[in-house]
N, C-alpha and C positions, 0 to 999 in steps of 0.2 A: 514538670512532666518530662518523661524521658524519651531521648527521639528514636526515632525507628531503627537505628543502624543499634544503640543502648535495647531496646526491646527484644534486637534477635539475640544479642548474645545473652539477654538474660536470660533466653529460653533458653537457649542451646546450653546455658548451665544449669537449669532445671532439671536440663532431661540430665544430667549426670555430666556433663564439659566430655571432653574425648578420652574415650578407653585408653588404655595401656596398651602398646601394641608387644606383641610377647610371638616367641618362639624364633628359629636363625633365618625364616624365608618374610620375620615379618608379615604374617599375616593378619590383615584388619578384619573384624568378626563382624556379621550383616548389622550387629546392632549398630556398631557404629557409622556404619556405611548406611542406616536408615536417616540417625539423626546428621550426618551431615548432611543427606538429599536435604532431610527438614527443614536445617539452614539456611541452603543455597534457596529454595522456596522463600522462605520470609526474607531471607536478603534482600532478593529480588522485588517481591511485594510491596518491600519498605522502600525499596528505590523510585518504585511507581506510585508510593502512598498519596501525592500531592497531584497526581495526573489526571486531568482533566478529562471529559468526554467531548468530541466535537461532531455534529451529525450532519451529513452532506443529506439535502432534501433532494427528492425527485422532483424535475419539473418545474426547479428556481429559474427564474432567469440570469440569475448570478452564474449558475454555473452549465457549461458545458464540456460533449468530447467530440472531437473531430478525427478524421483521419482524411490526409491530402495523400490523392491519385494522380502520377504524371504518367502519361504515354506519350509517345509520338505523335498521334492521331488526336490524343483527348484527355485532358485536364480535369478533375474534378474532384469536389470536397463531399464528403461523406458525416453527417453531425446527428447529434442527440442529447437533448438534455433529459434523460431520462438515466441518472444517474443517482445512486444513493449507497449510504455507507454510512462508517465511522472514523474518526482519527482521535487517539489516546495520547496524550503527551501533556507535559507541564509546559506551555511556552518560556517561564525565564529558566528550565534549569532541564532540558531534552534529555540529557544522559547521552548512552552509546544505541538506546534506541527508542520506538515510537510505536505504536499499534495502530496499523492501517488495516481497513476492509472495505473498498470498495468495488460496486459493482456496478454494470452499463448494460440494461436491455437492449440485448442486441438486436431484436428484430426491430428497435424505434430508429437505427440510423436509417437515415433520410439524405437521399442524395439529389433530392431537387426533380426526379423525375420517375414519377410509379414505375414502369417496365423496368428500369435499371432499377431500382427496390427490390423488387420483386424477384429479380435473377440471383442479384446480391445476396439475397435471405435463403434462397430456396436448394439455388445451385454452388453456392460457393461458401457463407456461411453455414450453411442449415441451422437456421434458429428456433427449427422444431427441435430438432436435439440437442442442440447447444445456445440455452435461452441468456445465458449471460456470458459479460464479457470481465475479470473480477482482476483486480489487484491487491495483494495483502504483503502486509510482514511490516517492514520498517525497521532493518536496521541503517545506522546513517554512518557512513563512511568516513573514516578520520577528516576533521578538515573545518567542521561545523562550527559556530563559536559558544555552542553551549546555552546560549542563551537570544532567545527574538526580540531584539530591541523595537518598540511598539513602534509602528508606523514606516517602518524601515525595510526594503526587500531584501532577505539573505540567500544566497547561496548555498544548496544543500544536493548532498548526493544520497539518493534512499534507495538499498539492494531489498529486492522483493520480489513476489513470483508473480508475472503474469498468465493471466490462463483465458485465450483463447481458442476457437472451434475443439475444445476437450483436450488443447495440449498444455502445458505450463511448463514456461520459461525462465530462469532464475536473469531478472534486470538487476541492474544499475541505472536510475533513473536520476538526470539532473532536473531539480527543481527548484522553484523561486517562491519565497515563505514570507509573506505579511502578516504581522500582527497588530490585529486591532483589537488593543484593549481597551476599548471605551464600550467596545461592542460586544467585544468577547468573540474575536472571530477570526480565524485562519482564511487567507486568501492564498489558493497554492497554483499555482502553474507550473505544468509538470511536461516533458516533449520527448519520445526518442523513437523511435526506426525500429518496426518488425519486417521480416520475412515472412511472405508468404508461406513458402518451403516449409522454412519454420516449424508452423502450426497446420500444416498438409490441407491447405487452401489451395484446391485448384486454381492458377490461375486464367481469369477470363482474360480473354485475347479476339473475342468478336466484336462484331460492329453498337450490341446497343451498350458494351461497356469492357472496355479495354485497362487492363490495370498494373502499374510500372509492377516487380517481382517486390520492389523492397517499398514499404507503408510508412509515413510520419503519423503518430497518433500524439495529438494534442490535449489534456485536461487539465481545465481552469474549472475549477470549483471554490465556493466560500461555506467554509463550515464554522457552525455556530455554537456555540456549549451549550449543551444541552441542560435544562432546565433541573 
């Protein structure tokens, strides 16, 4: 059987291998410039051919988001396990990237007391109009070792957009990566610091809920392969 990297180039010689390029400014003609998009498509495909599906469930107890509030005046944590998505990857062989999608109903953070809920949702997130809170992409910054040694926590840097109250931010997130192959399951811990400003979140500065400008937002999730 021939492997995927053997498969694209058989096609890309099917469809005719690469034009002649002809004339003195060297010009490549659209055909050739389709079947190499072609290539670069199956290339890619073959390189994700062994990649796994892993789906973050809403409402695990396994997993949560947090985001930690310091002020002056008042300390507190904001959470929700009401988080769901996917992550795409081969654990022993990641590549230079990963397929992430996940997302955080916003209106479920809970900060331990309704009024401050309530303000939080209504006046500063608006989670009528901005009902989720999402993170996607996955690429992983040089540095990885290519492969999740089972049982073992790694070190991983993943650039991806986050998008909250309707803005999105291109991150660089550090993260900590367990694989449980007996389970079939990602354990991720992920941590880094938004601005307010940022994502044009008024900031609350009254008495039922005061909140520092810059945000720590925590997610520990376990995702499982999907069936």
């Amino acid at each position: 059987m021939s492997s995927p990297r053997q498969s694209v180039l058989l096609t890309f010689a099917l469809l005719g291998g690469p034009r002649r390029i002809v004339g003195p400014r060297r010009i490549v003609g659209p055909l050739l410039a389709v079947e190499l998009l072609l290539a670069v498509g199956l290339l890619l495909s073959a390189d994700r051919a062994d990649a796994a599906r892993f789906a973050v469930t809403p409402g695990a107890e396994t997993n949560s988001v947090r985001f930690e509030s310091k002020a002056p005046a008042e300390s507190f944590d904001g959470k929700s396990r009401q988080i769901s998505g996917t992550i795409d990857c081969d654990p022993t062989a990641l590549g230079d990237s990963i397929g992430i999608a996940i997302e955080v109903d916003a209106a479920s953070l809970d900060t331990g007391i309704g009024l401050r809920n309530q303000h939080m949702r209504d006046n500063h997130l608006h989670t009528k109009q901005y009902p989720k809170i999402t993170f996607t992409g996955g690429r992983l910054l040089p540095g990885h070792p290519g492969a999740l040694p089972a049982g073992e926590p790694v070190e991983v840097t993943v650039a991806g957009n986050f998008t909250l109250h309707g803005v999105t931010q291109r991150f660089e997130v550090p993260a900590q990566v367990t694989w449980n192959a007996a389970e079939k399951a990602l354990h991720v811990v992920a941590s880094f610091q938004v601005k307010l400003s940022a994502f044009n979140i008024p900031r609350p500065q009254f008495l039922v809920m005061k909140l520092d400008e810059v945000q720590r937002i925590t997610f520990d999730v376990v995702a499982t392969q999907a069936p």
